[in-house]
Phi, psi and omega in degrees: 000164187285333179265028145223044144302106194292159177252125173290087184333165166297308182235052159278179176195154165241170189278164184309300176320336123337262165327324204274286159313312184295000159264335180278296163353274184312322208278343158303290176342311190275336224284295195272002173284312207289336180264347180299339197269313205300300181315330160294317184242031162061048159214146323193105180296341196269326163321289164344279172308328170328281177329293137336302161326289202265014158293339185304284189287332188276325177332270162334325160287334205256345152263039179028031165090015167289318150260118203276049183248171190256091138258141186272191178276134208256112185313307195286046121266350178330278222276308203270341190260338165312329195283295178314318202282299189310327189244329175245345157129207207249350184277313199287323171325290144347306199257336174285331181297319180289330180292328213267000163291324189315307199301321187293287184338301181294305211309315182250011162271258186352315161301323195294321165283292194300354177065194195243016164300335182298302191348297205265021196243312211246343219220054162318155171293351223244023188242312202269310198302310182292331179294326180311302180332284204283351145239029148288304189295297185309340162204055180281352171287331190296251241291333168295341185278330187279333188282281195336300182283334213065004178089356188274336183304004174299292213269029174079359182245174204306159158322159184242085202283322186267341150328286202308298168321341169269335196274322201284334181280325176296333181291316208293318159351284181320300178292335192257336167272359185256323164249358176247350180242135190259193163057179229286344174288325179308352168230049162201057183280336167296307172322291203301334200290001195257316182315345168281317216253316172290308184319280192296355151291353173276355197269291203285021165037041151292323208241145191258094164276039151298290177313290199330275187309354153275018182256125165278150209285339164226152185181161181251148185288169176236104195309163163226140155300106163312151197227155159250158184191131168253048160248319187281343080053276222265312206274342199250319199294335183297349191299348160349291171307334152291307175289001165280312200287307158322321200282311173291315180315266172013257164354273198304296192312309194294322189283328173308300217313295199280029170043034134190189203272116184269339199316315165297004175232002161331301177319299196264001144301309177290355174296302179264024155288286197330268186334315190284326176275352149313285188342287166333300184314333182253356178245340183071059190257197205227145204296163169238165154219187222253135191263125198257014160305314193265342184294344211256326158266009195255295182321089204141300190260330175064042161270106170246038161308121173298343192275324152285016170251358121348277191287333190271297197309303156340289203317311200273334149294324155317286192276359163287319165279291222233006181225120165247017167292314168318286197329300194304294177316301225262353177253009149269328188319171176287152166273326168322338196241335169279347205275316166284010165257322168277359151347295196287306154342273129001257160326314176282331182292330201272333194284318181303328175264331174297336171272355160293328205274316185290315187305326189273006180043035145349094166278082190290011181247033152250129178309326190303271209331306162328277181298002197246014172269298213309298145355288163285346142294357177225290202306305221256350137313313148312287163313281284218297187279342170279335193077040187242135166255164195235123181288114175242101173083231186268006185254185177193118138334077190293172192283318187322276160339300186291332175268354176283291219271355174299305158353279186277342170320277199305322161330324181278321194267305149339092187288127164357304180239112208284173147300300200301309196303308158329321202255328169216114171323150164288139179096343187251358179302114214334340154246033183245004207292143159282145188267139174266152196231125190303186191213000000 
């Protein structure tokens, strides 16, 4: 069973023949979020992963193989490079992107002085468990909409009776290798479950194997040369700041997941995203961010070696840079079949923050603690499943964001000891008084 699965340390290594499938994992998982933004904003999906590939690998170096994550393409940019890309092109895009790596870069020299004690001063467990929630939850309408719909439910179209029939088979697969099986299958229940899940869409005539055979087996992305303007400048780099506030959610998930505390490594994680959406910016790739996808496999498998984040990152440079046959195959799958692995996914980054609630003996019979859970959970959960952003200018605030920082706001305002807590003590609140029992 999965809980007598042994867990594979952060700076553990497995043998290759190994390591090789366990990188391919992550890089599906990431695969259809990370080609999704390019496709929103008009730049280059085979980029994109490139891009990803070596945001991967410099992440990893610049924290020294400490942490263990993936970054993809970052969602909370959508709007503003769509805008750039449609009017001043893909170079300015490029250059902005390089400024708002700069924007990571001061952010995280400035922790690197003031250091990271405030975190655990602003970012209480009964603050950080519920942002974990939400953002498991927050984007449990994405996956229901990709298993149900096919991914279609935006544009109106109908239920997927043979959609649903794959996401239901890839969940179940996903779950049954994951908790019924020991040893090496149990840590790549996603891989069979989506390699289970394309088999029976190929049976169901889901998948178009036109591009594949029209892809060639080797080719290069088409680079763009940054341009800088500052109207693309001014409209794409402050969004930053939303993705510093993800990035720490990010963070705080990971250090639950693999049982420990990154807050002293904070500084060179944001260092090194900020350099990878540089990078990107100079190749005219797509912003990265910290992936809560790959976080949903590593929680799924408790493999948390940094060293398959290696293999992923390779993996995703290889077929991104230099293979578009691959690339064709793995952008045939179905979305029904990714749609029925974040099911699972998902649902665990969101399980991963209630078990932060229980290890920290969160005390829900203090009023704060209610309210400042109850709170961050109906905003970033409401929002984040409604699809509603809150417009400042030229941006939008996602409910991820907006329930982080509604969070720490009450967290700051809130006093320590409430009226209801004075009034009614724990254990003495109304059905909460304990029945004493004759002996």
């Amino acid at each position: 069973m999965a809980a007598d699965r042994p867990i594979i340390g952060v700076d553990e290594r497995v043998p290759v023949a190994k390591a090789i499938p366990l990188g391919i994992q992550h890089f599906m998982s990431m695969f259809g979020s990370t080609v999704l933004v390019p496709f929103l904003t008009g730049l280059s999906p085979s980029l994109a992963i490139m891009c990803s590939g070596i945001g991967t690998i410099l992440y990893l170096l610049v924290t020294r193989g400490k942490i263990p994550s993936y970054l993809g393409s970052s969602f909370a940019f959508i709007t503003p490079i769509a805008m750039v890309a449609s009017s001043q092109g893909v170079g300015a895009v490029g250059g902005a992107l390089i400024v708002t790596g700069l924007v990571y870069v001061a952010v995280a020299g400035i922790i690197k002085v003031a250091g990271t004690g405030w975190l655990d001063f602003i970012l209480p467990a009964p603050v950080v468990a519920p942002v974990i929630v939400v953002i498991g939850l927050g984007l449990s309408a994405t996956a229901v909409k990709m298993a149900f719909f096919n991914g279609g439910y935006d544009s109106g179209a109908p239920f997927s009776y043979e959609g649903f029939a794959v996401a239901a088979l890839t969940l179940a697969v996903s779950v049954v290798f994951s908790t019924c099986f020991k040893g090496f299958w149990s840590t790549i229940p996603v891989l069979v479950g989506v390699l289970v899940g394309y088999a029976a869409s190929c049976m169901l005539g889901l998948v178009d194997f036109q591009p594949i055979a029209e892809a060639a087996w080797i080719g290069l992305p088409t680079l763009t040369a940054p341009t800088f303007d500052l109207g693309a400048i001014i409209l794409i780099a402050p969004v930053a700041i939303v993705i510093i506030i993800e990035h720490i959610g990010h963070l705080l998930v990971v250090g639950e997941v693999v049982g420990k505390n990154y807050n002293d490594m904070l500084p060179r994680s944001l260092l090194g995203d900020g350099l990878s959406t540089m990078v990107s910016g100079f190749l005219g790739g797509t912003p990265t961010t910290t992936y809560a996808e790959n976080i949903g496999v590593m929680s799924a498998t408790r493999v948390y070696s940094t060293q398959i984040f290696w293999y992923a990152g390779g993996i995703a440079f290889i077929v991104g840079g230099f293979c578009p046959k691959i690339e064709a195959i793995i952008n045939s799958i179905p979305t029904s079949v990714m749609g029925g692995v974040s099911l699972l996914l998902f649902g665990l980054i969101a399980s991963n923050g209630l078990r932060m609630l229980v290890s920290n003996r969160v005390d829900f019979s203090k009023a704060r603690n209610l309210m400042l859970v109850s709170a961050i959970l109906v905003v970033g959960v409401g929002m984040e499943t409604a699809g509603i952003k809150i417009p400042v200018g030229a941006y939008e605030i996602p409910g991820m964001a907006t329930s982080a920082i509604v969070g720490v706001i009450l967290n700051l305002c809130l006093p320590k000891d409430t009226v209801a807590d004075k009034t009614y003590p724990a254990g003495e609140a109304g059905g909460d008084v304990p029945v004493k029992t004759q002996e």
